[in-house]
C-alpha positions in Angstrom: -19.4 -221.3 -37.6 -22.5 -224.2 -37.2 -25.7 -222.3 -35.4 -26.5 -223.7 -32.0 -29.8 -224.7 -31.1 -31.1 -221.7 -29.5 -29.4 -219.9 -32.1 -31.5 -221.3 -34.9 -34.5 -221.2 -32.8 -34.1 -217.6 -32.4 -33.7 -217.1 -36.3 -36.5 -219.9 -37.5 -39.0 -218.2 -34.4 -38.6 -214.5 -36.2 -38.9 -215.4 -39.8 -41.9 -217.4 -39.0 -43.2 -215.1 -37.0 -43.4 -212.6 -39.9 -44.7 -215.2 -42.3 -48.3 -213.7 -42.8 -49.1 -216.8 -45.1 -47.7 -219.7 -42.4 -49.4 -217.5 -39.9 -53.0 -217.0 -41.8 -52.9 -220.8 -42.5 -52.0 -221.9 -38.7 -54.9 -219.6 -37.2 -57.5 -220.7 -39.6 -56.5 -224.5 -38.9 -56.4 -223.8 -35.2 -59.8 -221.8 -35.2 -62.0 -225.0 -36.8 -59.5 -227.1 -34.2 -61.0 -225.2 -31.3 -64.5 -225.2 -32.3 -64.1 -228.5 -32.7 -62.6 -229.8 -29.4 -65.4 -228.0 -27.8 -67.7 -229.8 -29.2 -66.1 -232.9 -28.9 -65.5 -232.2 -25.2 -69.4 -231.3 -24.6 -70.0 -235.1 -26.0 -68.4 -236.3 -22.8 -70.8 -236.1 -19.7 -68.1 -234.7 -17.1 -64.7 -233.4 -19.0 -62.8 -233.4 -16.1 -63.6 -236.5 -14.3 -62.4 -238.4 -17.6 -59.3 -236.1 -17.3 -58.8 -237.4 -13.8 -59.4 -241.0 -15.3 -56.7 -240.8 -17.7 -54.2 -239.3 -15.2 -54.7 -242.0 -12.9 -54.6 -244.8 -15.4 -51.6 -243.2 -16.7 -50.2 -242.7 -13.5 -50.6 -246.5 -12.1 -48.7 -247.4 -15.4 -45.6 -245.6 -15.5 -44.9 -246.3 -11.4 -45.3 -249.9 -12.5 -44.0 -249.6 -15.8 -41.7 -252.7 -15.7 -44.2 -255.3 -14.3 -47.3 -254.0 -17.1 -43.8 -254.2 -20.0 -43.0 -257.5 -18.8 -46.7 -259.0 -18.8 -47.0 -257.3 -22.6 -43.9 -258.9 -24.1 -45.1 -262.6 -22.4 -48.4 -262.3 -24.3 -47.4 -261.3 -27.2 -44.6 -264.3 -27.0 -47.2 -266.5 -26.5 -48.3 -265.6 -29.4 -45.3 -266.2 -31.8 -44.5 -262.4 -32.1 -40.9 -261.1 -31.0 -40.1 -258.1 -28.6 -36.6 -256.6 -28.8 -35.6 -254.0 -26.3 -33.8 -251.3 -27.6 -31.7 -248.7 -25.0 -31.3 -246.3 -27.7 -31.9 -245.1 -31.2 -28.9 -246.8 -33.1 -30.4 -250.4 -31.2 -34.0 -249.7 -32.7 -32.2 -249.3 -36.2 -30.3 -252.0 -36.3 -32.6 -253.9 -35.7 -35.1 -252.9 -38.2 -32.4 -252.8 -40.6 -30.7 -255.8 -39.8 -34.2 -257.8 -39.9 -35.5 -256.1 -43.5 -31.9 -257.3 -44.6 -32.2 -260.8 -43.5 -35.8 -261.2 -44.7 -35.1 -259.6 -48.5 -37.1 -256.6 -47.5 -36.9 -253.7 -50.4 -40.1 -252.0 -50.0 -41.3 -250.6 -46.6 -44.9 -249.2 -45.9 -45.0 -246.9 -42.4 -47.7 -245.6 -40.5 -47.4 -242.6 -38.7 -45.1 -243.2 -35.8 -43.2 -240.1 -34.1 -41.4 -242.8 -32.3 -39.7 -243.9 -35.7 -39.2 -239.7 -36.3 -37.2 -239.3 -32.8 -35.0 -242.3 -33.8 -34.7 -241.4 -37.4 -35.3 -244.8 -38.8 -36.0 -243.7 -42.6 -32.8 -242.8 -42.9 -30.9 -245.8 -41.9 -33.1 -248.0 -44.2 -33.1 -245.9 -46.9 -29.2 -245.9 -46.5 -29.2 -249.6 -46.7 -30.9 -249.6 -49.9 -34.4 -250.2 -48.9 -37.2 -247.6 -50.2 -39.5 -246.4 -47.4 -43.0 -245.1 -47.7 -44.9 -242.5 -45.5 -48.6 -243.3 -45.7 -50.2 -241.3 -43.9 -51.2 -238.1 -45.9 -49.8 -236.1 -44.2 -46.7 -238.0 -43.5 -46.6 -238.4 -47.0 -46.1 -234.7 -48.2 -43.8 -233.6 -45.8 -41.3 -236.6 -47.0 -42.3 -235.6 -50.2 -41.4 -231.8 -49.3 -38.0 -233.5 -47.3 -38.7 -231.6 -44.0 -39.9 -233.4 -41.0 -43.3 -233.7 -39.7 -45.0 -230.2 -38.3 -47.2 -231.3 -35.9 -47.8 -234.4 -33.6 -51.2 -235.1 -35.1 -51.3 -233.3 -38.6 -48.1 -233.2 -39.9 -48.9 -231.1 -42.8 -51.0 -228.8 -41.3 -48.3 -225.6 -42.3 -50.0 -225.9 -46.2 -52.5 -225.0 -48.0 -54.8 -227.3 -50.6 -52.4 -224.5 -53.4 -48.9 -225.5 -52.0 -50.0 -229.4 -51.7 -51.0 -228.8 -55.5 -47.7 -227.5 -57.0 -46.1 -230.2 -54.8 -47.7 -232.7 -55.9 -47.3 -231.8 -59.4 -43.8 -231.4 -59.2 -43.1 -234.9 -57.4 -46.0 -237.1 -58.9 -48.0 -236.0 -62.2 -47.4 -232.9 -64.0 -50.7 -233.3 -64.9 -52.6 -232.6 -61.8 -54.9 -229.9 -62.4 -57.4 -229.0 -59.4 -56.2 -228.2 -55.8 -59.7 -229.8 -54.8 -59.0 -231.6 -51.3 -60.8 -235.0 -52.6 -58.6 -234.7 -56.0 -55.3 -234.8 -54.5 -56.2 -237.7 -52.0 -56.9 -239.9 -55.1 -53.8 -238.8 -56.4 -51.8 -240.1 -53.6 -54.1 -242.8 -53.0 -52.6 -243.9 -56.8 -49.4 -244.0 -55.6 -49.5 -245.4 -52.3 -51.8 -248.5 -53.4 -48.7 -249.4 -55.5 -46.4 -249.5 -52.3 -48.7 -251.0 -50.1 -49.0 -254.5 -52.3 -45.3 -254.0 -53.1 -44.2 -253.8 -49.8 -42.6 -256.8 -47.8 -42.5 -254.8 -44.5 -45.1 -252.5 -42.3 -44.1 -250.4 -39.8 -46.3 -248.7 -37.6 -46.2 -247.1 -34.1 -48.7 -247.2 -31.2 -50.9 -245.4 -29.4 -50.8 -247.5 -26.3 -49.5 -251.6 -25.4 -52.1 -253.2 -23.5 -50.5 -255.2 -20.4 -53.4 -257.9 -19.8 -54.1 -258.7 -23.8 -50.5 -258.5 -25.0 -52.6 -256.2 -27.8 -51.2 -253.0 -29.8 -54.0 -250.2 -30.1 -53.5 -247.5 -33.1 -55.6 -244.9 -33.8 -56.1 -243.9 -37.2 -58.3 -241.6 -39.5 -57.0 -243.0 -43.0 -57.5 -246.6 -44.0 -53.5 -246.6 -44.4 -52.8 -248.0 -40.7 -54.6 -251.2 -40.9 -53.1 -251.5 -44.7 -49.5 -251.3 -43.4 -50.6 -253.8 -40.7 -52.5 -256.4 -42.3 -50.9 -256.8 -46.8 -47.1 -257.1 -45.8 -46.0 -260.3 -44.7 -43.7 -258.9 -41.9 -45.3 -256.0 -39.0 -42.7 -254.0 -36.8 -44.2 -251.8 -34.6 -41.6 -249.2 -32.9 -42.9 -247.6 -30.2 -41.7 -246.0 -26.8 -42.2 -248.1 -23.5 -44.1 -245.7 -21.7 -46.9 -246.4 -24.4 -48.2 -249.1 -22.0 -51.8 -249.2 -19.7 -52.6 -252.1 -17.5 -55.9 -252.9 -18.7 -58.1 -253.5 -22.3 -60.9 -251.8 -20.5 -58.9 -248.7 -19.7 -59.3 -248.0 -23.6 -62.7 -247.0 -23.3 -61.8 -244.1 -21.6 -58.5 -243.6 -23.3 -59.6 -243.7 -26.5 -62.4 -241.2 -26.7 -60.6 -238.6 -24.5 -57.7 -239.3 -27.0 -60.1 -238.4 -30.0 -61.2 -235.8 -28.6 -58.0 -234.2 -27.4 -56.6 -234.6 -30.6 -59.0 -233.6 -33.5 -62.3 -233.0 -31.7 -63.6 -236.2 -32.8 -65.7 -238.6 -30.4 -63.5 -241.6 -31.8 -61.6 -241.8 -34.6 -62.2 -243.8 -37.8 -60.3 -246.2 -37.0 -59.7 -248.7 -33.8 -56.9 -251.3 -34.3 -55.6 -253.7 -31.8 -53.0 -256.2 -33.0 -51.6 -259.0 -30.8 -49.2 -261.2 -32.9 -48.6 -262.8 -36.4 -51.4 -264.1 -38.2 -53.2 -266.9 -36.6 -54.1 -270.4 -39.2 -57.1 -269.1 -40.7 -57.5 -265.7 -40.9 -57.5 -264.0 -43.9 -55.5 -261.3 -43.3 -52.5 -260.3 -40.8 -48.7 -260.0 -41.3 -47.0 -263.7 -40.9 -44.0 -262.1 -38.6 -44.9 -259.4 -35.7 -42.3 -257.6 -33.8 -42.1 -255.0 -31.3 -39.5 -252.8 -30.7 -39.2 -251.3 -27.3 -37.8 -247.9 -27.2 -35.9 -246.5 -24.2 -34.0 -243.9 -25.6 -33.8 -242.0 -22.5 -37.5 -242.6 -20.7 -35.4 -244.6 -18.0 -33.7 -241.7 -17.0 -36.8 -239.6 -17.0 -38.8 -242.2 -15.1 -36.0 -242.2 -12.2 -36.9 -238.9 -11.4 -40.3 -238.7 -9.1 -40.5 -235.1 -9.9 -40.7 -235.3 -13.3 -41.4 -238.7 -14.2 -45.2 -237.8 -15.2 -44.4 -236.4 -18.2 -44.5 -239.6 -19.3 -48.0 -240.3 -19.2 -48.2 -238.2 -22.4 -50.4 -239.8 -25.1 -49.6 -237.7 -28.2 -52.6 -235.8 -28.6 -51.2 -232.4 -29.6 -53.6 -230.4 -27.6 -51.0 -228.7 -26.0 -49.5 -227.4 -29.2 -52.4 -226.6 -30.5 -53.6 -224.6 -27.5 -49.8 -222.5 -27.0 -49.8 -219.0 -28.3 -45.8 -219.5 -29.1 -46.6 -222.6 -31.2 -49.4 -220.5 -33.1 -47.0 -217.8 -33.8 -43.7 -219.5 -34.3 -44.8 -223.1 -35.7 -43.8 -226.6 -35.7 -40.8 -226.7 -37.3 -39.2 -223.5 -35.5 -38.6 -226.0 -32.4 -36.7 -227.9 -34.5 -37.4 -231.1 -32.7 -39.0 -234.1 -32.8 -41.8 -233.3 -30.8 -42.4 -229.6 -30.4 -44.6 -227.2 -28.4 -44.7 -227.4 -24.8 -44.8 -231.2 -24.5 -41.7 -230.9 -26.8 -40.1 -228.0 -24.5 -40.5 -230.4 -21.5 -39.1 -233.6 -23.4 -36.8 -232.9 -25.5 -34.2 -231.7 -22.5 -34.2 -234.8 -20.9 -34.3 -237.1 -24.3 -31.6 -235.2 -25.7 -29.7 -233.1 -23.3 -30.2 -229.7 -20.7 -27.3 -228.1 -23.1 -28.2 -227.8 -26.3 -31.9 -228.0 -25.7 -32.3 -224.9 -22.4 -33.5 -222.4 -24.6 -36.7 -224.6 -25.3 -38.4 -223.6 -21.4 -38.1 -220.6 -22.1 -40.1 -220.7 -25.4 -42.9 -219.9 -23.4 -45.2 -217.3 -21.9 -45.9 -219.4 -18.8 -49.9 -218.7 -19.0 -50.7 -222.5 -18.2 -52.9 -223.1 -20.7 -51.2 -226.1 -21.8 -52.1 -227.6 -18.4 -55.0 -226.6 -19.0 -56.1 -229.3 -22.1 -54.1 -232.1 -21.3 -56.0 -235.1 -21.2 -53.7 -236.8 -19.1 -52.9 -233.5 -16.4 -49.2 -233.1 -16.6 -48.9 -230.2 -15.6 -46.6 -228.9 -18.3 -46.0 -225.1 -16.8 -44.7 -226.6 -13.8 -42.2 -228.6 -15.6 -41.1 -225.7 -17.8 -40.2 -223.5 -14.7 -38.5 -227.4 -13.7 -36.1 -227.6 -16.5 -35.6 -223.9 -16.3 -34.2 -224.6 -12.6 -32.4 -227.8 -13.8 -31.1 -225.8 -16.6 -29.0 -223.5 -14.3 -28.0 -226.1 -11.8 -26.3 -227.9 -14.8 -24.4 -224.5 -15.5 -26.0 -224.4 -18.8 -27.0 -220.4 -18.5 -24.6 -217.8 -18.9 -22.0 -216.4 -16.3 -23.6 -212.9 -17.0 -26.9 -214.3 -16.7 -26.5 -216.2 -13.4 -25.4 -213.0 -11.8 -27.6 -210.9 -12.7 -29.9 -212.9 -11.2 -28.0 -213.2 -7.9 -27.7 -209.5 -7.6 -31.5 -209.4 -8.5 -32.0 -212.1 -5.1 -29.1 -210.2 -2.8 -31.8 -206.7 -3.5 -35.2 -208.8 -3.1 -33.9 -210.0 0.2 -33.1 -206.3 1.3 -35.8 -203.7 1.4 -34.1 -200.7 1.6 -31.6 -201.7 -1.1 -34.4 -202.9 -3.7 -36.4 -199.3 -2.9 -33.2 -197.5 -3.3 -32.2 -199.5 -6.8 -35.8 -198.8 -8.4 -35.4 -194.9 -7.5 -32.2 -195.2 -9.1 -33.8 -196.8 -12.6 -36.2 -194.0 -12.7 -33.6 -191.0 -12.1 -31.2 -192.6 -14.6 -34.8 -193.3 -17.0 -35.4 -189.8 -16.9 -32.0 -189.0 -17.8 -31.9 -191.0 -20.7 -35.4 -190.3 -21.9 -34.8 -186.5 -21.3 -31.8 -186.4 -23.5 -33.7 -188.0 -26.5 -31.6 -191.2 -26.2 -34.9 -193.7 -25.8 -34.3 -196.6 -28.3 -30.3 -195.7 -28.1 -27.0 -198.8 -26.6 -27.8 -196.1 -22.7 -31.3 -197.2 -22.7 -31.7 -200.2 -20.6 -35.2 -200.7 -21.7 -34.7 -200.6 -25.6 -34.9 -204.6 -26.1 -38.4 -204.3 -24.3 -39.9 -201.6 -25.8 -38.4 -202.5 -29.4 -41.9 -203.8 -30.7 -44.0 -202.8 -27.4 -44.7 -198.9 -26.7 -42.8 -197.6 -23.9 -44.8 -197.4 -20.8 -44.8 -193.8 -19.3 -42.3 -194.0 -15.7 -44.3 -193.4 -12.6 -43.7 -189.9 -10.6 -43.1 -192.3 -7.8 -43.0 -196.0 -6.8 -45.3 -198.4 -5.9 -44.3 -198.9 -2.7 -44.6 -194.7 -1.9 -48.3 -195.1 -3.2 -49.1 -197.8 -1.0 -47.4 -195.9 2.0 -50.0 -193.3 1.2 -52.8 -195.3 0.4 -52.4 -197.0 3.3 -51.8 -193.8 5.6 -55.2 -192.2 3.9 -57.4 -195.1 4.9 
């Protein structure tokens, strides 16, 4: 019988958890991360005021989402690029597929674009014959490793320089020799040069559409962005429509606070923005440029006013880097598209409340992740959200949902909760009297299976505070 979900999440979540290794080279990577983003943050004269600024540049977009998509798509037609609006995954696909097909595509050169992970488009053009290329590093180890990416911003940031060695002398030279950081980037540097002049197509995602220019803006670190952009005669850039800001000016804000959310960095390397096909004299530039619009359930999400600002996310992994679950469990434990909190908030209303509950409650609930969002979505509340919409869709268990009901019927009854928790603690001392702590009688046993058991009170709370209160 196939695992669920949860079921795998469970499994994936415990083996990684004991994974000293994964969990050594997760902490170290987070540790220089934090140190970093500090700094990065102390670079900016007033954090949270630039917070504030991005929330409200993010929030004026999404509420007017379809008059800022509609003024991108005229500019860019003005331009002589194409826009195709796509309502799902298989409509992105098809027509990527069905335009590399028409054109004589064979080679494909991709940026890093979660957008093209979430609608699996490797796979339908590799399936059609057409060989794809991760460039980004990154990117290109994991699809050299055949897993999906780990992480929003560093996808490969589960492995050590040793593992990306062996790797990379099992899949490109048997004669790679050093697991020196600069020696394996020329190695895949080899390689990917190769594609990039080979390649008849470049895919990329974005960071954000800009409304008034009819301009793409990607942020990069490696050199391979603008190369997938600017050698192949054809550009497709597949990205999802809440990707869009009103303004060119709102990137000076964005961008920095993007930088620094993501890597620490007070800008990245690298600042693209792309409007259309290559104008009569330039020198560089794809000749076709098309944008593909991806729905995919954001509709649905942006209907509801309660929850529609998870939207405003920009991708900056903060949140995942930040969560102590996604420090101990990983990236690929979510087994999802986009994982940590931002991940546990999405992915239920992208893919389904059914199959995806169990991901809300992959969380301790401390708020931190609210905490670092550049944007302020407050990604606790939303947690505690799809909990609640989880259980109004019947999604929990029978046993589950009464328990809970029998918990509400005692808190909204004094005398019965006080005369429920003396219960516990006679039937406690039974238990623990008899020697059967830890046995199938001992309620308590799943929480004190890796915790120590915390001694029972001679008496309740409530009869301290009775004397407390009587002694004062």
């Amino acid at each position: 019988m196939s695992q669920t979900a949860a079921q795998r999440f469970l499994h994936d979540a415990a083996v990684k958890s004991a994974d000293l290794m994964h969990r050594e080279i997760i902490q170290r990577g987070m540790d220089s991360y934090d140190v970093a983003h500090l700094k990065g943050r102390a670079r900016i004269k007033d954090w949270e005021a630039a917070r504030e600024k991005c929330q409200a540049i993010k929030r004026e977009a999404i509420n007017h989402l379809d008059r800022y998509l509609l003024q991108f798509e005229e500019k860019v037609i003005a331009r002589g690029g194409h826009v195709f609006w796509a309502a799902n995954s298989e409509e992105a696909c098809t027509y990527v597929k069905n335009l590399a097909t028409r054109l004589g595509v064979r080679t494909v050169v991709k940026s890093k674009s979660m957008v093209t992970e979430e609608i699996q488009l490797s796979p339908v053009l590799e399936k059609a014959g057409i060989k794809v290329w991760e460039t980004d590093l990154g990117e290109f180890i994991v699809q050299l490793r055949e897993e999906p990416p780990y992480h929003i911003v560093t996808p490969a940031m589960h492995l050590n320089r040793g593992q990306i060695a062996k790797l990379f002398r099992e899949k490109l030279d048997p004669a790679i020799d050093s697991d020196d950081p600069a020696y394996l980037m020329a190695a895949a540097r080899r390689i990917l040069r190769q594609a990039f002049f080979a390649a008849e197509m470049g895919i990329s995602g974005a960071n954000f559409l800009v409304a008034d220019a009819g301009v793409i803006a990607i942020s990069t670190n490696e050199g391979n962005g603008r190369l997938c952009t600017s050698i192949p005669r054809i550009h497709v850039v597949v990205t999802g429509i809440e990707k869009v800001i009103p303004r060119l000016e709102d990137l000076a804000v964005l961008w920095p606070v993007l930088a620094t959310s993501g890597t620490g960095q007070g800008i990245t390397t690298y600042g693209t923005l792309i409007g259309g096909p290559r104008r009569p004299g330039e020198v560089d530039g794809a000749e076709e440029f098309h944008v593909v619009l991806v729905d995919n359930g954001r509709s649905q999400l942006l209907a509801d006013a309660e929850q529609r600002e998870v939207l405003h996310c920009i991708r900056c992994g903060a949140c995942l880097n930040i969560c102590p679950v996604f420090r101990h469990v990983g990236g690929h434990t979510y087994g999802t598209t986009y994982p940590g909190p931002i991940g546990s908030v999405l992915t239920p209303h992208l893919n389904g409340i059914q199959e995806f509950k169990h991901l809300s409650y992959a969380s301790s609930l401390c708020g931190a992740c609210t905490s670092v969002c550049p944007v302020k979505i407050d990604l606790a509340h939303h947690l505690l959200q799809n909990r609640r919409n989880a259980t109004e869709a019947g999604a929990t268990k029978s046993s589950e949902r009464l328990i809970f009901r029998a918990w509400r019927y005692a808190m909204l009854r004094p005398r019965m909760y006080a005369l429920g928790g003396w219960l516990v603690r006679k039937v406690l001392r039974i238990i623990y009297g008899l020697g059967l702590a830890g046995s199938i009688l001992d309620p308590m046993r799943v929480w004190n299976r890796y915790r120590s058991p915390v001694p029972l009170p001679s008496e309740s709370f409530r009869a301290r505070w009775r004397k407390d209160l009587a002694a004062n």
